[in-house]
Backbone bond lengths (Angstrom), bond angles and torsions (degrees), N, CA, C in turn:
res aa  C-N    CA-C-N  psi(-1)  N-CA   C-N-CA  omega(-1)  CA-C   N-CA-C  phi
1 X - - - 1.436 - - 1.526 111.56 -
2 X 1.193 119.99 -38.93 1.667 144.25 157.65 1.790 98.35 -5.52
3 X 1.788 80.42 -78.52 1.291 110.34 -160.63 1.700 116.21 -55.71
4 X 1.425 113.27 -31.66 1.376 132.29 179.24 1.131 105.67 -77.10
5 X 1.074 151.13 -29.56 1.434 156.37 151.90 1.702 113.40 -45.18
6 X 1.660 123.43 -74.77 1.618 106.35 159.59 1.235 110.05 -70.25
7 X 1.292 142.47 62.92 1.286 150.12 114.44 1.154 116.29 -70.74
8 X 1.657 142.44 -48.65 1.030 155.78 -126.73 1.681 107.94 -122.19
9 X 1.599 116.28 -37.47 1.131 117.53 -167.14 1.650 104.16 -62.95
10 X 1.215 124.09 146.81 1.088 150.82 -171.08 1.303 98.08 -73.74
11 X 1.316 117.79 149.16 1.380 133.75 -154.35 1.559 110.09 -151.55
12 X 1.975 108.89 124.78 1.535 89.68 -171.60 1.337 99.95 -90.13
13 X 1.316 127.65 153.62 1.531 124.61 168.40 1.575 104.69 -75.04
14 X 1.376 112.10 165.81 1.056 120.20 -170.66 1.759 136.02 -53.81
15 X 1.537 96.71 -38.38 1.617 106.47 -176.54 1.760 100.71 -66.81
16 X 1.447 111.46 -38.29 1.867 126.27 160.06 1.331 99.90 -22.65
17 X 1.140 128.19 -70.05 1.553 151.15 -145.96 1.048 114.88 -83.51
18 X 1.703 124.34 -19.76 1.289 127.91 164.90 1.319 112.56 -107.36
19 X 0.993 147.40 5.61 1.341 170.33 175.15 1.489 90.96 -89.90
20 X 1.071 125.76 -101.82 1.349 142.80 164.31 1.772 98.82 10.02
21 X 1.857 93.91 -92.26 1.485 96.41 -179.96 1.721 128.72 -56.16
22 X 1.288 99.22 -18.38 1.949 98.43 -178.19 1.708 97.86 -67.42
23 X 1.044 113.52 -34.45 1.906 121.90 -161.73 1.213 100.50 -83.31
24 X 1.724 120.88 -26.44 1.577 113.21 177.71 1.585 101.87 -77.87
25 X 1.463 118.31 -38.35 1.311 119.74 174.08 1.777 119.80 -49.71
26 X 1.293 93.56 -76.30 1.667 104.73 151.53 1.704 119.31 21.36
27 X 1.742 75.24 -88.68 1.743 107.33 -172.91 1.750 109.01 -77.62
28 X 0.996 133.21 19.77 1.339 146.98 177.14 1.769 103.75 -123.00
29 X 1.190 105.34 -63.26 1.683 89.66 174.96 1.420 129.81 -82.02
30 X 1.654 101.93 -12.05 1.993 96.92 146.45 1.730 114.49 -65.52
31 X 1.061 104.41 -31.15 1.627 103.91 -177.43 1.538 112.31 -62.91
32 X 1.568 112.42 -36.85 1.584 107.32 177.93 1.333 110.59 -84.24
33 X 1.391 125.22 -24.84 1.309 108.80 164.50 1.679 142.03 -84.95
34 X 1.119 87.17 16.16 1.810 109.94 170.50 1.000 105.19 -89.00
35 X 1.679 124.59 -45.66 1.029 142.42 -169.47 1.586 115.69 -82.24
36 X 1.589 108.54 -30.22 1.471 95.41 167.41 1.699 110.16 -96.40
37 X 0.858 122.95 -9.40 1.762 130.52 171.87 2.222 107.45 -73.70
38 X 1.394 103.87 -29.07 1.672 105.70 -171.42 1.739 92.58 -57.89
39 X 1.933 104.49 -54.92 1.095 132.73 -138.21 1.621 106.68 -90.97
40 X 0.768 109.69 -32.67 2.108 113.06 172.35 1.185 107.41 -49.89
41 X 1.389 117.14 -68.36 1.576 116.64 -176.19 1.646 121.83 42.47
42 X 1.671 113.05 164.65 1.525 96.50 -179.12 1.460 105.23 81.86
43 X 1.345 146.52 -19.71 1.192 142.02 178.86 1.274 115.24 -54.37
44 X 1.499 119.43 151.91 1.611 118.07 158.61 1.061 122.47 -16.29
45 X 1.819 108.12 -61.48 1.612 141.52 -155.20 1.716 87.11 -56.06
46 X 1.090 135.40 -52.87 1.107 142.64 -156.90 2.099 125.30 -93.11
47 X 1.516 88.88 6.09 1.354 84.59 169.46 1.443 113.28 -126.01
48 X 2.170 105.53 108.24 0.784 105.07 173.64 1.764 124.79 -102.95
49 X 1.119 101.70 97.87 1.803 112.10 -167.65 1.390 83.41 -178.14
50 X 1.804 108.67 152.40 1.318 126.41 -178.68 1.565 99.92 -77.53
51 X 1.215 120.25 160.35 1.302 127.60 144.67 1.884 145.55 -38.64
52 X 0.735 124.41 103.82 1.958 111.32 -157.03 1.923 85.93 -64.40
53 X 1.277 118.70 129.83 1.585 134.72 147.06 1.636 124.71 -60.58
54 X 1.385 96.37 -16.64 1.780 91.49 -159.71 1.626 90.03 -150.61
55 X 0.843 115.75 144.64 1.325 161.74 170.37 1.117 131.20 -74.13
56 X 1.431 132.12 31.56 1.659 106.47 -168.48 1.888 96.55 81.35
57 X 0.939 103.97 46.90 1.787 102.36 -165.52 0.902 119.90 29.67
58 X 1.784 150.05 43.37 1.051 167.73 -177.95 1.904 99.88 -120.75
59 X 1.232 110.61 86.27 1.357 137.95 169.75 2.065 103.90 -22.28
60 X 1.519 126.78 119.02 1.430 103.01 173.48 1.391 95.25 -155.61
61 X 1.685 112.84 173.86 1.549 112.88 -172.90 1.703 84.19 -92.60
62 X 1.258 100.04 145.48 1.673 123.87 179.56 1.295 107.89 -58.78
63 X 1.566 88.17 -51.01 2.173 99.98 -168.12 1.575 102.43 -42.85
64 X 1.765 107.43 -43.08 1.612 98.84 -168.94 1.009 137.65 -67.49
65 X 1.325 106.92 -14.50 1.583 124.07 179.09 1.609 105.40 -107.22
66 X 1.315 132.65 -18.14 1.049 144.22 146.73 1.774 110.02 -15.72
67 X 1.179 97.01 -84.24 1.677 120.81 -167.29 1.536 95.01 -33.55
68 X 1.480 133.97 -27.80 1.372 125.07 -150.43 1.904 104.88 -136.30
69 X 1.130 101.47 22.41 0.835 135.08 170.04 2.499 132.28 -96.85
70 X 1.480 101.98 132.80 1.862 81.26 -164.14 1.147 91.56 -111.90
71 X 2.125 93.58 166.84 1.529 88.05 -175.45 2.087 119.58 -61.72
72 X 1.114 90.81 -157.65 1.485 71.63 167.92 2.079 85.14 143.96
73 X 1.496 99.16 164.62 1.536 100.43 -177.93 1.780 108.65 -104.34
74 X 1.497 126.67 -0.99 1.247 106.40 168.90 1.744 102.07 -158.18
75 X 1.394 108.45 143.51 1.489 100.98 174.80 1.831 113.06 -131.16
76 X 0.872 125.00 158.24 1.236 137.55 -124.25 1.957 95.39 -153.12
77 X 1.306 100.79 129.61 1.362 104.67 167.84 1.662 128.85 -122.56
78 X 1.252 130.77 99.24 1.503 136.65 -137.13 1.940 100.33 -101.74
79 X 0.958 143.41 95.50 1.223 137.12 169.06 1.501 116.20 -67.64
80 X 1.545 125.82 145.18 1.696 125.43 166.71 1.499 108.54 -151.57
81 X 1.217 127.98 -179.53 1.216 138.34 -145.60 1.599 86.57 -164.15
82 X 1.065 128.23 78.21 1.701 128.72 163.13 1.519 112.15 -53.25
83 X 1.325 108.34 -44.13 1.359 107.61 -174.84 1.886 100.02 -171.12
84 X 1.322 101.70 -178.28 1.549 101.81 -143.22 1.383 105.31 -80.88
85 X 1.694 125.12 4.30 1.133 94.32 178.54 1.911 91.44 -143.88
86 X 1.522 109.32 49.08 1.480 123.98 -162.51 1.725 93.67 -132.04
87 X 1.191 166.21 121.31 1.194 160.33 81.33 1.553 123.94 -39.00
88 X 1.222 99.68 116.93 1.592 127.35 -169.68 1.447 116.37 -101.02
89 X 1.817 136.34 124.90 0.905 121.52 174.65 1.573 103.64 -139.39
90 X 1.055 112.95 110.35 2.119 113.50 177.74 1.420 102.09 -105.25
91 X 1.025 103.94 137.51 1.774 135.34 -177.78 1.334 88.14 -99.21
92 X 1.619 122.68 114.12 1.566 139.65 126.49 0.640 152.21 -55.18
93 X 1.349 149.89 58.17 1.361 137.39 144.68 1.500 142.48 -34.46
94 X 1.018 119.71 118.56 1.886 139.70 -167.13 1.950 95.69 13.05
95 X 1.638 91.72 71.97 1.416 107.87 170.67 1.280 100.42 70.07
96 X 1.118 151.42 -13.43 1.287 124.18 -177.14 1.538 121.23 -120.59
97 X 1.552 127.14 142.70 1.252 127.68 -173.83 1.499 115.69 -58.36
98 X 1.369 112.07 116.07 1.598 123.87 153.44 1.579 138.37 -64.03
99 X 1.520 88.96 -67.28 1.697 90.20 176.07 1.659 98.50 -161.35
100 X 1.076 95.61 146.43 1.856 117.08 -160.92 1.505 94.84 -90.21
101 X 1.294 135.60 116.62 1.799 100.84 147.17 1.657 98.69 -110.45
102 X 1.471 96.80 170.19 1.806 108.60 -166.42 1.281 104.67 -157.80
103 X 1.891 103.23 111.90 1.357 108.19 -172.09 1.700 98.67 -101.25
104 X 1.445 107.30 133.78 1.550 114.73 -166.80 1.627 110.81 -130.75
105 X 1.514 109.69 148.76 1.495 113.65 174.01 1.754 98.74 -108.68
106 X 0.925 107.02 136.62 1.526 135.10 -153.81 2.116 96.87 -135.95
107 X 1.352 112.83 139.87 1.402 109.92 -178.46 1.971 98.17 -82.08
108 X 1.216 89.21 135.56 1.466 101.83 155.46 1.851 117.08 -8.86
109 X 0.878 95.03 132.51 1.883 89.75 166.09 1.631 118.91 78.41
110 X 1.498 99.03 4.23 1.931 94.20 -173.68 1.116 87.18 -106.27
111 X 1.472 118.24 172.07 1.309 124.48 -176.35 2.024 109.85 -130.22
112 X 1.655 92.42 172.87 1.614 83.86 -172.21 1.274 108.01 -52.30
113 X 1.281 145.08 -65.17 1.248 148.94 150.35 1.996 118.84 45.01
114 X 2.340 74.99 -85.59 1.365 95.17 166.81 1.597 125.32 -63.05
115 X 0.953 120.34 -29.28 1.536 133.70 -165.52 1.813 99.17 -69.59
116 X 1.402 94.32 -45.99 1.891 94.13 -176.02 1.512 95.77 -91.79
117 X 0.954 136.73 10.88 1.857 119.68 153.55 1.211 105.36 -53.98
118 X 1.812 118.39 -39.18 1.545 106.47 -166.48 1.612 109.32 -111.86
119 X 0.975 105.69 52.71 1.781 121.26 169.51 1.723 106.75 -133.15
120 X 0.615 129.40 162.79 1.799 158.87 132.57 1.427 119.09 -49.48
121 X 1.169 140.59 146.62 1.249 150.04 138.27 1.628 88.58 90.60
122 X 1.076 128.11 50.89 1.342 117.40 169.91 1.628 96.39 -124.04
123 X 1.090 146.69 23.16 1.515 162.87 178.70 2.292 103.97 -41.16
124 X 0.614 107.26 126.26 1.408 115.61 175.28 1.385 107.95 40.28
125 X 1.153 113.70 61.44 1.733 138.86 -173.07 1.734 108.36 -72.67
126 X 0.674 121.46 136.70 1.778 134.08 165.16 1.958 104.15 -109.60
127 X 1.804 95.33 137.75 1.216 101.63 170.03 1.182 111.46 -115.84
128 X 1.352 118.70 150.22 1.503 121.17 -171.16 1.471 105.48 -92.21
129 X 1.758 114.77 156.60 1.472 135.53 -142.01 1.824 87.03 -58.57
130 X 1.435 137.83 -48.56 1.192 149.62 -168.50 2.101 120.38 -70.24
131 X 1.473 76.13 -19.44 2.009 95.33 175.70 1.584 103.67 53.13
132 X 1.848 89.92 30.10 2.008 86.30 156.53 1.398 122.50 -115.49
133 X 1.409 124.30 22.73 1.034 155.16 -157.43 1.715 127.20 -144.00
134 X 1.148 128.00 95.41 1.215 124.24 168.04 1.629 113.77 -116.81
135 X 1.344 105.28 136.57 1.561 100.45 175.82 1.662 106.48 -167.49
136 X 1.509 111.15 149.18 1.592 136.51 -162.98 1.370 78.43 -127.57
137 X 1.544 104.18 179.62 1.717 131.30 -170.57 1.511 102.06 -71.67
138 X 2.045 100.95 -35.30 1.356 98.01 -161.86 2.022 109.19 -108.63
139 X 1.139 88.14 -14.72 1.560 84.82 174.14 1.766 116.85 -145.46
140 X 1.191 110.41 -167.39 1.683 111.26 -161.47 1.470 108.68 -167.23
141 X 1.393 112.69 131.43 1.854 113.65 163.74 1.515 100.95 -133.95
142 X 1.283 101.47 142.72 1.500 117.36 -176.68 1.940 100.87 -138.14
143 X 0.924 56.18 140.21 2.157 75.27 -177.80 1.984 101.52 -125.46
144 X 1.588 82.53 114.48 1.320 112.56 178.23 2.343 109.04 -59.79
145 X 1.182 120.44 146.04 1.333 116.46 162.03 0.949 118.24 -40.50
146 X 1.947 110.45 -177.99 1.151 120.71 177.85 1.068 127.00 -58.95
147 X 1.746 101.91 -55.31 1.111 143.31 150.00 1.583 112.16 9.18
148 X 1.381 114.70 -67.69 1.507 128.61 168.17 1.500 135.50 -68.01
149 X 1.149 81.39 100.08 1.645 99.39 -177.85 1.527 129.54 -142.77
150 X 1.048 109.65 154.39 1.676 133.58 -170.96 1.592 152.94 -109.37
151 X 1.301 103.90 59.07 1.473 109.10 -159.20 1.943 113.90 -20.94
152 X 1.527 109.67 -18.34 1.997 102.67 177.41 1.576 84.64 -102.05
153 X 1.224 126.86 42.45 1.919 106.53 171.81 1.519 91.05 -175.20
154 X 1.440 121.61 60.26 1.401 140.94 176.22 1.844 108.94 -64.54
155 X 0.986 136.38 114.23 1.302 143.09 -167.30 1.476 115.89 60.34
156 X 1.691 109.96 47.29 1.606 112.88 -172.94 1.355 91.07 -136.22
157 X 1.522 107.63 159.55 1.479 109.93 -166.83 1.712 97.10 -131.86
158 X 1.277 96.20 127.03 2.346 107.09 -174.50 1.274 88.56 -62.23
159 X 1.822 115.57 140.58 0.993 118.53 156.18 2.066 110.44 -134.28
160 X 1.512 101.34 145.06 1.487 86.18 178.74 1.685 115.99 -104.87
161 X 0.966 123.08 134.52 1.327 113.45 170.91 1.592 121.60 -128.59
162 X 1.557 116.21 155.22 1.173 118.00 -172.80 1.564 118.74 -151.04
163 X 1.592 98.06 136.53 1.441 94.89 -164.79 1.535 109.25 -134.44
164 X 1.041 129.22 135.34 1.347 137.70 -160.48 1.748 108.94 -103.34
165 X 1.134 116.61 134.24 1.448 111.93 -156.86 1.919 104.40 -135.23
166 X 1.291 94.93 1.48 1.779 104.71 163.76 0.891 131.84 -91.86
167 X 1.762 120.06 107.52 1.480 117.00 -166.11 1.571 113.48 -47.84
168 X 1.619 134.58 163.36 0.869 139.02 -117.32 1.727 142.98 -43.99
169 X 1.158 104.03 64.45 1.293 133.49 -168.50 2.066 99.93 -104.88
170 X 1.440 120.59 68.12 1.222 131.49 -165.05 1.434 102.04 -124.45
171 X 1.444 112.47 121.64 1.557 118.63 -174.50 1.224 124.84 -162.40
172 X 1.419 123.54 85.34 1.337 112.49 -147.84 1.736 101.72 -72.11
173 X 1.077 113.07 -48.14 1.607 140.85 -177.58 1.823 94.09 -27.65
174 X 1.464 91.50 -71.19 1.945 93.70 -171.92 1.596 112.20 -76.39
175 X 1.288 123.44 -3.89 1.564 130.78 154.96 1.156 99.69 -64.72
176 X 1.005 136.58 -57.13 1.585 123.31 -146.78 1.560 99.82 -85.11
177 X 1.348 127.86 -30.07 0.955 134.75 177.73 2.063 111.35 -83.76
178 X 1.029 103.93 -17.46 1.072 96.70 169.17 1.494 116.72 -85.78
179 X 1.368 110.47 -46.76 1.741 118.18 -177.09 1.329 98.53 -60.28
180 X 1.789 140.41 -52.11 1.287 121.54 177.79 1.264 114.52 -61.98
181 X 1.507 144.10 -2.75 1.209 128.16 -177.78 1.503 98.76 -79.16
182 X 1.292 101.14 -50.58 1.603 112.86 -160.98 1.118 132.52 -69.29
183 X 1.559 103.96 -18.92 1.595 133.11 -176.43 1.938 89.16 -76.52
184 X 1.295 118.87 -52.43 1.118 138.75 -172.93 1.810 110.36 -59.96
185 X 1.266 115.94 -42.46 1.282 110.07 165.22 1.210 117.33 -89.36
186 X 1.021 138.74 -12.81 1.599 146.82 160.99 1.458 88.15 -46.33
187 X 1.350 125.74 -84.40 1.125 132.88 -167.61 1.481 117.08 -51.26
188 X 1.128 121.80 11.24 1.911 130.47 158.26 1.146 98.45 -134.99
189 X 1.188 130.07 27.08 1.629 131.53 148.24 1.371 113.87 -81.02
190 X 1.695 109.47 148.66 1.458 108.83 165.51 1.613 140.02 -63.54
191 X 2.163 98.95 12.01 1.072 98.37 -178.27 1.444 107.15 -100.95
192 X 1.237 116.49 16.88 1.920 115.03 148.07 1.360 88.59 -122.23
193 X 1.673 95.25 140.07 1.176 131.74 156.52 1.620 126.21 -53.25
């Protein structure tokens, strides 16, 4: 009697069966792409606020600081003065810190090196062939010429540094290219004499 019973059960024919399975498929790879669209975030698509140009009034291309930068609906540029010979500038986004830059007087004779011992985010750093340049994905110090100098910072040497504070926003390529830009307009800034 067993046996007379799967006799009877209904049976899908085949084209059923692929139908069936394409729609279970279907509904599984809409599911990962919800799931990879929730989770990317930070995209271009998503930053609606202009780009900051300037720096701490230090003139710069947007795009470069762009790249390390999240989406977000407003950003905000905060200036400070820690101490008298430190200028501080953090880029905001919807309240929260992006990327720090920090223009510093440093004594004569230290090198970028030394300068990012006392920063953050300088983690598996590369120095450039000249050792005026240090930079990681997430941060950067650049040391301005001789050239630059300061009658209130007499035997002190400008240094720029920059540190990126948005989780995964890692790039060594557009660091390095960003810290030499900036190091570079520092140095036609009015903060050398």
């Amino acid at each position: 009697m067993r046996e007379a019973l799967f006799m009877f059960r209904p049976r899908l024919n085949r084209p059923a069966q692929i139908v069936r399975a394409s729609a279970s498929i279907a509904v599984a790879l809409a599911g990962a792409l919800i799931v990879s669209a929730c989770s990317s975030g930070g995209g271009e698509e998503d930053k609606n606020y202009t780009l900051p140009s300037t720096l701490c009034g230090i003139t710069l291309d947007s795009e470069l600081l762009g790249v390390f930068l999240p989406g977000g609906d407003s950003v905000d540029v905060k200036s400070s003065s820690p101490n008298g010979g430190t200028k501080r500038c953090d880029v905001i986004v919807d309240s929260d810190l992006a990327v720090r830059q920090t223009q510093t007087w440093w004594s004569n004779g230290e090198s970028a090196s030394t300068v990012a011992a006392g920063y953050d985010k300088m983690d598996d750093s590369q120095v450039s062939n000249d050792d005026r340049y240090l930079f990681s994905g997430t941060g950067a110090v650049g040391k301005t010429t001789a050239s630059c100098k300061s009658t209130d910072h007499p035997d002190q040497t400008l240094y720029a540094v920059v540190q990126v504070f948005t989780p995964d926003r890692s790039d060594s390529e557009a660091m390095n290219k960003l810290i030499k830009a900036y190091t570079k307009a520092l140095e036609g800034s009015s903060e050398c004499d």
